[in-house]
C-alpha positions as CSV (number, residue, x, y, z in Angstrom):
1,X,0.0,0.0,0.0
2,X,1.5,3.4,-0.4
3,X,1.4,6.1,1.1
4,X,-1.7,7.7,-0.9
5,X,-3.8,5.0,-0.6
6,X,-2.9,5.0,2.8
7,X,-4.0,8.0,3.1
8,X,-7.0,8.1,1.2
9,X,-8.2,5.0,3.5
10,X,-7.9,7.5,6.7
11,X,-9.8,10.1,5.0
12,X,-12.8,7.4,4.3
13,X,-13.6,6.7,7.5
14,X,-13.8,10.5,8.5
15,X,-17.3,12.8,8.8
16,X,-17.9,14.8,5.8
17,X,-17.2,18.0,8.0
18,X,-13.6,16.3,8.6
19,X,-13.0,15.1,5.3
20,X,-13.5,19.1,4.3
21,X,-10.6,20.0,6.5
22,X,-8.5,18.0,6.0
23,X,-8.7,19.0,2.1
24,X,-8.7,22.3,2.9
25,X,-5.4,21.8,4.6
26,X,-3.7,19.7,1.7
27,X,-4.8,23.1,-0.4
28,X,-3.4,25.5,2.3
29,X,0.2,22.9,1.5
30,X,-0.3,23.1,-2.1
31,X,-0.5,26.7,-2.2
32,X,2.8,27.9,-0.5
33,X,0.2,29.7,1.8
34,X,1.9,27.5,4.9
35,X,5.1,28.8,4.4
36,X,3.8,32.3,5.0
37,X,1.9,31.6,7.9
38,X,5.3,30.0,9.1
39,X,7.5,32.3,8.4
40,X,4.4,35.2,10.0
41,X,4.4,33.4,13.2
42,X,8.3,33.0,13.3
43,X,8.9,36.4,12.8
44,X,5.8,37.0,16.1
45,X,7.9,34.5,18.4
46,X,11.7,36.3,17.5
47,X,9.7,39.7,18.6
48,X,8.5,37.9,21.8
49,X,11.7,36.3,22.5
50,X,13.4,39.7,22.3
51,X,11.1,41.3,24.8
52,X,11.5,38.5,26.9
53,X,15.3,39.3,26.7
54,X,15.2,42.7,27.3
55,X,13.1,42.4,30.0
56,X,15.8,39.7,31.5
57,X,18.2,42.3,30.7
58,X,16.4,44.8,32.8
59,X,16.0,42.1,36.0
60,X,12.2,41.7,35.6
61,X,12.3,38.0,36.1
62,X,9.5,35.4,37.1
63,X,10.8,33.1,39.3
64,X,9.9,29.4,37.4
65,X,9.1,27.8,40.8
66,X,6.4,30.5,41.6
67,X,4.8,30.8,38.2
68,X,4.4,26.9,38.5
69,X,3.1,27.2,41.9
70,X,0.5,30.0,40.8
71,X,-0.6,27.9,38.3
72,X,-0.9,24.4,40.0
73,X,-3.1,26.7,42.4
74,X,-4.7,28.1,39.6
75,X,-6.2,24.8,38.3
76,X,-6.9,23.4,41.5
77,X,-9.3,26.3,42.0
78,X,-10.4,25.8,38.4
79,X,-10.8,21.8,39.4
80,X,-12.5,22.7,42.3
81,X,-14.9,24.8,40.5
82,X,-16.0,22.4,38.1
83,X,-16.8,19.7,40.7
84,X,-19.6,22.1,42.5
């Protein structure tokens, strides 16, 4: 079997709905519109990761251990929530 057929065999089995997206998607990679999107949200996470530095740079730092700590207390409270 290759990979096609494969392929094509997944996509059988799916809901119409799904079947829709997922050739929507193969069009989105056929049209060189993915690397654009890529290359967009790259170019969002180098800006983010430079304002992350600079804040570093400037000693506005999160301790790790506390941010994990708000949010483990943050999803118990969340958990707790949704079993009332």
């Amino acid at each position: 079997m290759t990979i096609e057929q494969a392929i094509l065999e997944k996509v059988r089995i799916l809901s119409p709905e799904k079947q829709q997206e997922v050739l929507a998607f193969i069009d989105l990679l056929q049209a060189d519109e993915w690397e654009k999107l890529y290359k967009g949200r790259f170019s969002e996470l180098q800006q983010e990761i430079h304002i992350g530095i600079e804040a570093a740079n400037r000693g506005e730092l999160v301790d790790a251990e506390e941010v994990f700590q708000r949010l483990r207390a943050k999803l118990q409270q969340k958990r707790a929530q949704a079993g009332q």
